[in-house]
Structure formats: structure tokens, C-alpha cells
VEXLUMKOL-199088 format. One line per field, with one value per residue (C-alpha): x, y negated, z; residue in one letter. Coordinates in nm, 3 decimals. Layout:
REM VEXLUMKOL-199088
xx: c(X;...)
yy: c(Y;...)
zz: c(Z;...)
torgu: c(A;...)
END
This chain:
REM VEXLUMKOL-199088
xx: c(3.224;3.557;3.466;3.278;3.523;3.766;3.508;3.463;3.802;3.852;3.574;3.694;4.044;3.939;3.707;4.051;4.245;3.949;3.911;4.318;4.321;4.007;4.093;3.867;3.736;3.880;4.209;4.252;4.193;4.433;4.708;4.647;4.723;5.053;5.167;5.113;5.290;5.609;5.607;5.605;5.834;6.093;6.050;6.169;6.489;6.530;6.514;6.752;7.006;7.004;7.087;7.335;7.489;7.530;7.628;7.941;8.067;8.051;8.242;8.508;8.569;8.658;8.946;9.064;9.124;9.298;9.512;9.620;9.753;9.960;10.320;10.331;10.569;10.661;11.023;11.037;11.402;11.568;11.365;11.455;11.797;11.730;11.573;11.872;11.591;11.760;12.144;12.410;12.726;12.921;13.299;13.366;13.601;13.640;13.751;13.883;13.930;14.149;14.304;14.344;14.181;14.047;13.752;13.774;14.119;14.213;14.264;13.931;13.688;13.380;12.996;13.135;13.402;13.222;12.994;13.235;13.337;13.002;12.899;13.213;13.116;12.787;12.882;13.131;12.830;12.841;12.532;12.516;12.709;12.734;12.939;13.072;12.819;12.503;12.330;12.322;11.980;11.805;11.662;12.014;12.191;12.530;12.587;12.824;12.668;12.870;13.226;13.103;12.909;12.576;12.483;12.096;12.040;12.334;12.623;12.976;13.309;13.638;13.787;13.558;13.487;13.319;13.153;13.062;12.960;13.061;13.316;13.625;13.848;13.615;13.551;13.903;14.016;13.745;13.862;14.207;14.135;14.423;14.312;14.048;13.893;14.166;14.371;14.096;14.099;14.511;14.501;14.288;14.513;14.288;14.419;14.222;14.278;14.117;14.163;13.955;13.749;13.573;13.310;13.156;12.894;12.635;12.386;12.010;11.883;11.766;11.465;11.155;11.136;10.777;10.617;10.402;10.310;10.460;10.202;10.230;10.110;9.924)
yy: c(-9.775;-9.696;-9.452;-9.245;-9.242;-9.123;-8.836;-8.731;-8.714;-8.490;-8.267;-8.251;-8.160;-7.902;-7.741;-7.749;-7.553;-7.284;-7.216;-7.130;-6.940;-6.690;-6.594;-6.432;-6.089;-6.059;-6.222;-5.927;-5.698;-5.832;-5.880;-5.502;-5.401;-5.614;-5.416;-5.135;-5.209;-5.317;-5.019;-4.785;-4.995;-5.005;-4.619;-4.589;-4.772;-4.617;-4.321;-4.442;-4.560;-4.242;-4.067;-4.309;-4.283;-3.886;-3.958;-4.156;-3.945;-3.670;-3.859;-3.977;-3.598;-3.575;-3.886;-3.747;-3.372;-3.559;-3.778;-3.546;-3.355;-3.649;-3.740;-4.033;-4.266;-4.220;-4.384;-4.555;-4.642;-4.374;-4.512;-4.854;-4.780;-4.615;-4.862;-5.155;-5.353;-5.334;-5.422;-5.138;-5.104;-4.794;-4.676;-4.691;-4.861;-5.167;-5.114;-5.445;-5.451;-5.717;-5.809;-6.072;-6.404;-6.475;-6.186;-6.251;-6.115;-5.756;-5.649;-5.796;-5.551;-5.501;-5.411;-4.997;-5.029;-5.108;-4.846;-4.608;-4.670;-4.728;-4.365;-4.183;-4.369;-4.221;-3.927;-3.906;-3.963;-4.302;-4.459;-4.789;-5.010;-5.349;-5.571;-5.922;-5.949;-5.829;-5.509;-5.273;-5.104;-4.876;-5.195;-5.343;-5.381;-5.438;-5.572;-5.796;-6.123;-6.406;-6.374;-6.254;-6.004;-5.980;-5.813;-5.784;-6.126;-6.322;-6.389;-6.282;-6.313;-6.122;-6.039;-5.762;-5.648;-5.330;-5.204;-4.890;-4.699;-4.340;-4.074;-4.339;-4.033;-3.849;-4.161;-4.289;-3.927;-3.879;-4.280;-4.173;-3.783;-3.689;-3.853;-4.015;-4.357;-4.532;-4.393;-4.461;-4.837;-4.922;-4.782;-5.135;-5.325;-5.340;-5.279;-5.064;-5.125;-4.900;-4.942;-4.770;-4.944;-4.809;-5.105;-5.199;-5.440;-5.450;-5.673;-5.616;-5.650;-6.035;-5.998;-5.735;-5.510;-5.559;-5.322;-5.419;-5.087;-4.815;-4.678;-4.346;-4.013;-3.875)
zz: c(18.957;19.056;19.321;19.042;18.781;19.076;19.193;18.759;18.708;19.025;18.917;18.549;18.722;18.936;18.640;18.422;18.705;18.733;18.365;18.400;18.717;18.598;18.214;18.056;17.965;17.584;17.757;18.003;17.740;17.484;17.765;17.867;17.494;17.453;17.739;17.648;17.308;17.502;17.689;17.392;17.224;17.563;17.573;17.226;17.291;17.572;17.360;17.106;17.364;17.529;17.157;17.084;17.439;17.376;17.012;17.141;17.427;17.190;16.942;17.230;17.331;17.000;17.042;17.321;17.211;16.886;17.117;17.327;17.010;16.880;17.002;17.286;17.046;16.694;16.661;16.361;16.404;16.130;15.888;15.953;15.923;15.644;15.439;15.604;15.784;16.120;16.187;16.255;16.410;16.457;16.317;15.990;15.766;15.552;15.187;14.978;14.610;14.511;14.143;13.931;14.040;13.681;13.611;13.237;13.272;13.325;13.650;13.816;14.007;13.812;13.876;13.799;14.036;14.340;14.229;14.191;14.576;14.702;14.536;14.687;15.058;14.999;14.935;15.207;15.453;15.488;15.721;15.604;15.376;15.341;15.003;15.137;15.406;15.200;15.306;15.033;14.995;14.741;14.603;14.554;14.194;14.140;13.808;13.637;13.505;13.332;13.512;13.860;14.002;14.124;14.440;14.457;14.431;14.457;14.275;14.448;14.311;14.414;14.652;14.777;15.102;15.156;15.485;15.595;15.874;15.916;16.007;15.944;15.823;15.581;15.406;15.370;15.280;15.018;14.881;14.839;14.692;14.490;14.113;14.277;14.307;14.442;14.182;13.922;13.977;14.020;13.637;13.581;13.825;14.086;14.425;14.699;15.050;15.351;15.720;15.954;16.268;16.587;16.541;16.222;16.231;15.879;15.862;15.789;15.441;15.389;15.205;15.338;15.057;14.873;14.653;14.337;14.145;14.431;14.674;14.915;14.720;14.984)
torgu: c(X;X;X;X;X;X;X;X;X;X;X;X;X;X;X;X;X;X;X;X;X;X;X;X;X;X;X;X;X;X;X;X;X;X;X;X;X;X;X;X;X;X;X;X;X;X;X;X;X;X;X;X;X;X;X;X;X;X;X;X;X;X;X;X;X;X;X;X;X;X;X;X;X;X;X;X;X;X;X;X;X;X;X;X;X;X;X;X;X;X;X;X;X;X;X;X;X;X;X;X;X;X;X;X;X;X;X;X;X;X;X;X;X;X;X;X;X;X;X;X;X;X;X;X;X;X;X;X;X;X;X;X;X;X;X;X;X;X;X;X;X;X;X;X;X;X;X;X;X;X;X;X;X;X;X;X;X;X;X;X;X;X;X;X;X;X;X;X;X;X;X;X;X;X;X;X;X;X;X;X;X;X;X;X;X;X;X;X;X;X;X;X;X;X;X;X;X;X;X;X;X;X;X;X;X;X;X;X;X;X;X;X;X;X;X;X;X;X)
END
């Protein structure tokens, strides 16, 4: 009995692998079909790759010709100076007001005093200033608040020292113009001081300036 059931299963076995090696007819025909379905299909991406291949070497002839039209580096430097984002050193001259200790009393430098020098430095061509250590920016104020001043956004109190960077003898000659600022001020008992320097060293602006309602008009 065991010999049988041996030789049936090896004839059941060898049936199975037959029917798998040999498919049939409707098989072949269905196989033939999906191939040729692939091949259509691969020769349409082919297509499309070759059309997008064209598409972007067009479109990187185009890059090039623009890139070769633009500058190698575009220094932003200038502008950070500008705007007091970046340290600077250079000659200039330091400019203290000093009066009465008390600013309730008369005699004290107030916010429109250090405008009034900040202006004429300005206007002399200073670079870069800088009021008791604080980089002064077209985002900084200067006004007075209680008995002290504030400078952007902290409160300062005399004496005041004023940075700037420029031609050291066109600003202190423009600071002491006959009638001028330094004149201006001693009427109010506050005392100008200027002494020129071949290195002045400003610091950069402590906060990075954010805009909420400004944009580029382009």
C-alpha cells in the first residue's frame, strides 16, 4: 500500500509540474497582449522623457544666458552700515554734553539737544553715530520721559557721550559754527565738549529691525 501511494503521489507531482511548464493557448495569447501594452506604454514615456529632457535644457540655456548677465557678488555691506547692523570704526570725534546733575533743573541736556547735535553731525557727513554706547538708527527716538531720556529703547541719563564717525574737522567745525549749536546749548547751561579721534569704534544696533505694515514697492 505504501509503494502505491508513493508511485500516485509521484504521478500527481509530475502531472502538476507539466500543467506549469506547457501553459496554455488563451495564456500565450493574453501574455502576448500585456506586452504589447507595456511596450506602447514604455514608448510613450520614452516619449515624454525625451520632451521633458528638451524642455529643461532649453529652460537651463535660459539660466545660464541670465547668469552670465548678473554681477559675481552683490556686496551688501553699504547697506548694512547703513541701516547700523554691522559695527564701525573709523575717525571721528566724541561730543559730551554735560550740565546740571539734577534734569528737573535747568541746565540738563534734553531729548532737543542731542537732536540738535545729532542733526548738525548728520549734516556734517557723519557715517555712523552712536549716544552712550547705543547705535543710533532711523528707527531710533530720542525723547525725554520722566527725568531722563530715552534712546530707542532705553532710558539714559546725563552725562552724554556722542560718537561719530567722519571727517573729524568738518564735524567739529560745523559743532562750533559761529551762533551755532555749541553756542545754542551754553545759553541753557549745558556744556559741549569735542575732541577729535583717528579710531572710533560704534557698535551695531541691538535689536534686528522688524517691519509690521512696511513692504518693498516694487
Amino acid at each position: 500500500m505504501g509503494v502505491v501511494m508513493a508511485v500516485f503521489g509521484l504521478l500527481i507531482t509530475t502531472q502538476f509540474r507539466v500543467q506549469q511548464q506547457v501553459p496554455t493557448t488563451d495564456a500565450s495569447r493574453l501574455r502576448g497582449a500585456d506586452l504589447g501594452v507595456e511596450l506602447q506604454l514604455t514608448q510613450e514615456r520614452l516619449k515624454t522623457a525625451e520632451q521633458d529632457r528638451e524642455r529643461i535644457a532649453t529652460e537651463l540655456d535660459k539660466l545660464k544666458q541670465a547668469a552670465s548677465n548678473v554681477p559675481a557678488a552683490i556686496d551688501n555691506t553699504p547697506l548694512e552700515m547703513l541701516a547700523g547692523t554691522v559695527p564701525l570704526k573709523g575717525p571721528g570725534v566724541l561730543v559730551t554734553l554735560t550740565g546740571n546733575a539734577d534734569p528737573a533743573v535747568k541746565g540738563s541736556p534734553q531729548d532737543e539737544d542731542l537732536w540738535r547735535v545729532v542733526n548738525e553731525l548728520l549734516a556734517a557727513g557723519a557715517e555712523g553715530v552712536a549716544i552712550n554706547g547705543q547705535r543710533f538708527t532711523a528707527l531710533s527716538g530720542i525723547r525725554n520721559v520722566g527725568q531722563r531720556v530715552m534712546i530707542y529703547q532705553t532710558l539714559t541719563a546725563p552725562p552724554f557721550e556722542i560718537a561719530a564717525v567722519g571727517d573729524p574737522a568738518v564735524m567739529e567745525a560745523a559743532l562750533k559754527l559761529r551762533d551755532g549749536v555749541t553756542a545754542a546749548l551754553a545759553r541753557y547751561g549745558i556744556k559741549l565738549t569735542v575732541v577729535r579721534s583717528e579710531t572710533i569704534q560704534l557698535p551695531a544696533f541691538r535689536s534686528i529691525p522688524t517691519f509690521r505694515f512696511a513692504k518693498p514697492a516694487r
